[in-house]
Structures are given as C-alpha cells and as structure tokens.
N, C-alpha and C positions, 0 to 999 in steps of 0.2 A: 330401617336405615334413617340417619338423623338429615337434621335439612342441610348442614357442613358437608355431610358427605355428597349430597346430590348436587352441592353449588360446584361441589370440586368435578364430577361425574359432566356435568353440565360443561363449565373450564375447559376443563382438559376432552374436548372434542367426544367424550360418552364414550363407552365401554373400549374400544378398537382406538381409542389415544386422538395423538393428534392435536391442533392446533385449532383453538375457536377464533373467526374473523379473520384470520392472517396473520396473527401477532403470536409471540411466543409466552406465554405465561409464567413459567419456571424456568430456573438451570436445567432441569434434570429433561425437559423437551425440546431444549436447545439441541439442532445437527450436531449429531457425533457425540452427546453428551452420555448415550446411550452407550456407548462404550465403554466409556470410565469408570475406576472403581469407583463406590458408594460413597460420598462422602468429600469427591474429588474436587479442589478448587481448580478453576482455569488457569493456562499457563500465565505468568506477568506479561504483558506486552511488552516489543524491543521498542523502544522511540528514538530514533535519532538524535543526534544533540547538534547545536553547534558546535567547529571542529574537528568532529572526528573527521577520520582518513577512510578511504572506501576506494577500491579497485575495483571496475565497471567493464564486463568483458562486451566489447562490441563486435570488431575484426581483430582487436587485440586488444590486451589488459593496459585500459586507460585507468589513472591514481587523479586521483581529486580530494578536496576538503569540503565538508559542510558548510555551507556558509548562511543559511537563512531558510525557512522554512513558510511555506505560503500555505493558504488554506488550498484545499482539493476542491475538487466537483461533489465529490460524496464525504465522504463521514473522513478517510485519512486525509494526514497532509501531504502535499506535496513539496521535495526537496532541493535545493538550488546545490548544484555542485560548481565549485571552482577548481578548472583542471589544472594541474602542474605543466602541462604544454597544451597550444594550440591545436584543436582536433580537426584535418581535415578528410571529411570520408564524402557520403552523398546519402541524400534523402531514401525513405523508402521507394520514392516516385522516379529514382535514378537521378535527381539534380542534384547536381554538386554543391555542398555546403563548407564552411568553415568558423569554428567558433572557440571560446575556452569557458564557457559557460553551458552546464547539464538543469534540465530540469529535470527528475525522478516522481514517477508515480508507480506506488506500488502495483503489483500484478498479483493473480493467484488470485481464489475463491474461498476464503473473503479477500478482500485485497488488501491487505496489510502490512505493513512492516516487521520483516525478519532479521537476523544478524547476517541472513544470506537468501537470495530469492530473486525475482525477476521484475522489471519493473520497464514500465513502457520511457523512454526518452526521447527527450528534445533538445536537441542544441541550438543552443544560443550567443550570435555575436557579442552580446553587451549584456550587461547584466540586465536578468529577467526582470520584466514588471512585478509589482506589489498589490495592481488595482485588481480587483475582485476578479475571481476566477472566470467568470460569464465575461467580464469587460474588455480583459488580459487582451493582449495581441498572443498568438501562439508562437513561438520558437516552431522549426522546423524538427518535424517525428522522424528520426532515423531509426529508430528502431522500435517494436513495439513487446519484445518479450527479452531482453536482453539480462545479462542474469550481472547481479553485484556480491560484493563481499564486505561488510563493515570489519574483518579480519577479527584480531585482539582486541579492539577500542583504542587504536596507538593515539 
C-alpha cells in the first residue's frame, strides 16, 4: 500500500469512512453526498436579489419586495422585506404588534435560501437596523417557521 493511500486511509476517518477532527474533507463525504450519482455537482444556490416580489404565508398570504440584505448570525444572509400593506397580527408571546417591515432568516437544515422554504420572521415598525448582527436591536419574532415563495422572479 503506497504512503497516498494511507494519508487518504488516515483523511478519510480509516477503513469504516467518516470524518477526521470534525471537518469534512471531500465532496463525496459531505451529508447526503452519498446519494448522488458519481460525478454529481451540487445544486446552484437560490440568493435573493434586490427587488424581487415574495409572498410570506403567516395567518395569511402577505406580498412584499426585497429591499436590502443584512449579514446573518451564521454563514446565510438575512432578508429585509418591504410589505405592500401594514401588517397587523401579534408576537409569538401574544403581544400585539404592527409594522410594514419583514426581517427573514432562512430555516431548514442547512439553513439556506430556497425559491420556497420557511424561514423564521420579525417584524418591524421602521426600517431594520444595518449595525452588525450581535449589535442590531431585534424587530419583534412573530413567527418562527413560517413558509415563503419567491414565486416566478416577478
């Protein structure tokens, strides 16, 4: 056995796979990579843009625009929605809120951004802060699994 094969043996967690330290080495050990045909590239990521149109189902299907994109706590961004009407519903905590400004953070394991998928929300009276995520003041969590549509790309 040449000494490549035993670095890779070594790598790749010895005989029974797996991951050495925590870290993922390869594509091919990557969750769920395991599945795919041989050879298979990962799907493109969706990313939101500025502009586009998105339908946010809460208690009902609220329509909004993209309008700015903030960094996240982890690796996605999070999303500033501008609604077409004033949203008034109430907190998860039952207080009553009202705003026309959405934050979106993706949901789902990984948490990333789909063309459709769930994402935790916060509403907001005034348009969101910009200072760094840790700094931010929080908009009010109305909801925490709520599901969206970026539709066509209208």
């Amino acid at each position: 056995m040449s000494s490549s094969a035993d670095r890779r043996l070594h790598e790749s967690g010895g005989p029974d796979g797996g991951t050495r330290g925590g870290y993922i080495d390869s594509f091919e050990n990557m969750p769920g990579a395991q599945h795919q045909p041989f050879g298979a590239k990962p799907p493109k990521a969706f990313v939101p843009a500025l502009g586009m149109s998105l339908d946010v189902e809460i208690e009902a299907s609220i329509a909004g625009i993209v309008c700015d994109v903030l960094s996240g706590p982890l690796h996605e961004a999070a999303i500033v929605v501008k609604l077409d009407h004033e949203l008034e519903t109430k907190t998860q905590s039952g207080r009553p809120v009202a705003g026309s400004w959405l934050v979106l953070e993706p949901g789902g394991s990984p948490a990333r951004w789909r063309r459709t998928g769930t994402a935790s929300i916060e509403l907001w009276s005034a348009l969101p802060s910009t200072d760094p995520w840790l700094d931010a003041h929080p908009g009010s969590l109305i909801n925490a699994t709520a599901t969206y549509d970026f539709g066509d790309g209208r």
